[in-house]
N, C-alpha and C positions, 0 to 999 in steps of 0.2 A: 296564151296558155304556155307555161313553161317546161311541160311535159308532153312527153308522147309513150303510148303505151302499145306495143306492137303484142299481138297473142302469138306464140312459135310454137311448133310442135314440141309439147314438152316442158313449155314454161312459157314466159314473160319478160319482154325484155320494155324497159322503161328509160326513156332518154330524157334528160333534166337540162335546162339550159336558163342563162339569164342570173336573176336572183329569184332563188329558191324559197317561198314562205311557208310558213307552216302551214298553213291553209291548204296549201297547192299541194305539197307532200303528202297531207293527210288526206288526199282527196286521191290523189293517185292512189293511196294504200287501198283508201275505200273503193273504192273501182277493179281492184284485181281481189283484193281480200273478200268483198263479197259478192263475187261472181260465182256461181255453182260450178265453174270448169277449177276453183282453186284446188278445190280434193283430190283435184287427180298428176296437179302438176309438180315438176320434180324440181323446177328452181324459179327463181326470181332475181333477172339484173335489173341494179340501179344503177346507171349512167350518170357521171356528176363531171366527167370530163370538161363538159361546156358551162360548167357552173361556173358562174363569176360572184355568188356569195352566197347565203343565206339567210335567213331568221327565223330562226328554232332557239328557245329557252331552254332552261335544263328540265323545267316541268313538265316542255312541249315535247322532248324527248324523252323524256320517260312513258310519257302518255301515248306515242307512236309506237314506242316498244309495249306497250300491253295491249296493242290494239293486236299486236301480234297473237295474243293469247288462242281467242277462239281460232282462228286459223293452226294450230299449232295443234291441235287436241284433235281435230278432222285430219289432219294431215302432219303427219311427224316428223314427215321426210324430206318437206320442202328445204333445198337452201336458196338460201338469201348471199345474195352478193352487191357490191357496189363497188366499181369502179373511180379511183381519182387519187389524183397527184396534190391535191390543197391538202395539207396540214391540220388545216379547220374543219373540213370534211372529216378527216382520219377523227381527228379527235372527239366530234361528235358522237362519232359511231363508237368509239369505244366505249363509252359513256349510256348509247343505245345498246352495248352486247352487254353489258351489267343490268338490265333488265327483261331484255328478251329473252322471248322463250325457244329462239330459234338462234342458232349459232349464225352470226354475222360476219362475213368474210370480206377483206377489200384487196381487190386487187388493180395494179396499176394501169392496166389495157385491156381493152376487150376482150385480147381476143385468149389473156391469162384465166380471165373471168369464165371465157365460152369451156377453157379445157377442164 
């Protein structure tokens, strides 16, 4: 499995390694997104530091970002962060913050993400 998903007090912190499928991403989202502790939490990292690629579409990234929706209408406050220095990454996510309902932030280390 190419994710890990640790519960913190306060949020979720999600380690991604390998190549990243859409599948495995979507599964990770589904795993914290419909957990009953999401309503109360104040963030969500995605870790992509150890990513060595992925495969996400433009439709498979649109569709991740609306999975966001329900999650966003329980809880407003959550932010969303990810981590990573790949290009490819970055660009995804742009791509993902033009449909989410949640403001999507990347920043380049952990520990910029933690502050």
């Amino acid at each position: 499995m190419p994710f890990a998903i640790t519960w913190e007090d306060g949020g979720v912190y999600k380690r991604f390694t390998g190549v990243v499928s859409f599948q495995e991403y979507s599964r990770s989202q589904e795993l914290v997104l419909g957990d009953v502790r999401t309503d109360s939490l104040h963030y969500v990292i995605n870790d992509f530091l150890a990513v060595e690629g992925y495969s996400l579409t433009t439709d498979q990234v649109k569709y991740v970002a609306a999975v966001n929706l329900g999650a966003s209408i329980t809880n407003p406050h959550l932010q969303i962060a990810y981590v990573t220095k790949d290009l490819r990454v970055i660009a995804m996510l742009r791509l993902a913050a033009v449909f989410s309902s949640f403001k999507l932030r990347n920043f380049s280390t952990l520990e910029e993400a933690r502050a």
